[in-house]
C-alpha positions, 0 to 999 in steps of 0.5 A: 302075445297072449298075456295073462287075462288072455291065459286066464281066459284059455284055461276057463275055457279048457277046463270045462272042456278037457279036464277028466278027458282023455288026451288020446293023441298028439298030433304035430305038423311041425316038428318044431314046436316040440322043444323037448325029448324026455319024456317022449311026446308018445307018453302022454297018449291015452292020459287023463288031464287032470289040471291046468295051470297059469305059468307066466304066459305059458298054458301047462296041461297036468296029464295022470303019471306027473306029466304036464304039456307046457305050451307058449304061444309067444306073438302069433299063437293061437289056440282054437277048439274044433270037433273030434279028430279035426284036420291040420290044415293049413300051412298054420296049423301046428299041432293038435290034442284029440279028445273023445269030445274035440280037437284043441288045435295050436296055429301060427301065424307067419313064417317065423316059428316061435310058439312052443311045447315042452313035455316035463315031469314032476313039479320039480320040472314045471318050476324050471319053466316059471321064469320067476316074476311075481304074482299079482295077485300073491304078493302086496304093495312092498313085494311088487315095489321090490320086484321092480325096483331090482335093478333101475328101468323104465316102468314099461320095461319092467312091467313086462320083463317076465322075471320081475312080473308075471304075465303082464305084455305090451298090451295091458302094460301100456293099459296099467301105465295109462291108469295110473297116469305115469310116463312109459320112460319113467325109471323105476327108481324115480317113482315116489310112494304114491306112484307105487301106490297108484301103480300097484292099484292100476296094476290088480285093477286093470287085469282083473276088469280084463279077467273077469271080461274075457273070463265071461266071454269064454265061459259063453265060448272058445275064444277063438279071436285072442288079439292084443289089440281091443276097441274097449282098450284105452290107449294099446293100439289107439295112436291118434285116437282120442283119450278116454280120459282127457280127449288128447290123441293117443300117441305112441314109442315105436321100436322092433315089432312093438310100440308103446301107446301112451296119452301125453296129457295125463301120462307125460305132462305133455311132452310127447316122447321121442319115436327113435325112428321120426326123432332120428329122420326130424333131429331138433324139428322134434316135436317136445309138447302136444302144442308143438306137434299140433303146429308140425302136423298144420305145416 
């Protein structure tokens, strides 16, 4: 999913793109990513944008008359600039917002419809979309604590509950967490005011290294190839690779559609972290340290 230096990135590109421009028309192949009815899709034909704005990991397009196009791309969705009038095609293609000057086209991937377009007036209505997490980048060190420590979760969890931080997934969660050297599992509860420090530091400092990348990358183009899985990432997506840091193999928590990744030695003291599925299948053979599970891998 999309998250926010990804968000960020899009709306750089768009802005140069869209702003001043005249949404012409609103095309849908699936009338299922439309998830409002008032106003009608129609009334935003022939407006002219105006701004773009960051809401969570939603994308909202500001048209003339206080209209705003709010799109949440969730796991598989893409959004990709083509020339005037493109074609829908494809079973992937969704949607598209014609412009004298280009088409921006929405894909998904799969079969499971999840991305989303609302159309709302007033900022009254676009608040409504907000689901209330804090800023990074507008609150400081006691306004973050607080937010996570609203109720007694795991780091990761909290991390990436939308109504206690803003903009923050699976993927630069697992890249925050490996930077402050803190274990996915710890409770919120449990961390002394030196974590909160180093987490709140590691927080601001890897997504804004990832904003100003991808922020670059789309200045030079539409990024068309919007993943969460990066060769310059430290531990997201690198199971048994090597850490950056320490050399240890990467490891990793696997659950529903996600998994966490995660260095033992510099995040856990070592202890590599029961995957429910294995732990399940391997019971007391669970590997509990980085040496025991070298010696289960030679067996």
């Amino acid at each position: 999913m999309p998250e926010l230096p990804d968000i960020s990135a899009y709306i750089t590109a768009l802005e140069e793109r869209i702003v001043g421009q005249t949404l012409e028309r609103v095309r849908l192949s699936s009338v299922f990513v439309l998830r409002t009815a008032d106003p009608p899709i129609s009334s935003v034909d022939g407006r002219v944008v105006r701004e773009l704005r960051r809401i969570g990991k939603r994308i909202a397009i500001g048209v003339d008359g206080q209209l705003w196009l709010v799109f949440h791309l969730m796991i598989a969705g893409r959004l990709h600039w083509k020339a005037p009038l493109a074609k829908l095609a494809g079973r992937n293609a969704i949607l598209a917002l014609d412009f004298p000057n280009g088409t921006l086209v929405l894909t998904e991937a799969g079969s499971k419809r999840r991305a989303s377009l609302h159309v709302v007036r007033g900022e009254e209505a676009l608040r409504a979309m907000d689901p209330g997490g804090v800023e990074i980048f507008e609150t400081d060190l006691d306004g973050f604590r607080a937010a996570l420590t609203a109720e007694n979760r795991t780091l990761k969890r909290a991390l990436t509950d939308p109504r206690l931080i803003s903009g923050v997934g699976n993927a630069y969660s697992d890249e925050i967490l490996h930077a402050a050297q803190l274990s996915p599992i710890t409770l919120t509860h449990k961390l002394k005011p030196e974590d909160w420090e180093r987490l709140f530091a590691a927080t601001r400092s890897t997504l804004t290294a990832w904003m100003d990348r991808l922020g670059a990358e789309a200045r030079k183009g539409f990024p068309e190839k919007v993943t969460a899985f990066r060769p310059e990432m430290t531990v997201h997506g690198r199971f048994n690779l090597p850490c950056p840091r320490c050399g240890e193999r990467v490891q990793r928590i696997r659950y529903a559609d996600n998994e966490t990744n995660y260095c033992a030695k510099c995040q856990t003291g070592g202890k590599v972290l029961a995957d429910r599925s294995l732990s399940r299948l391997l019971g007391s053979d669970w590997p509990r340290t980085l040496d025991e599970l070298e010696a289960l891998k030679k067996k």
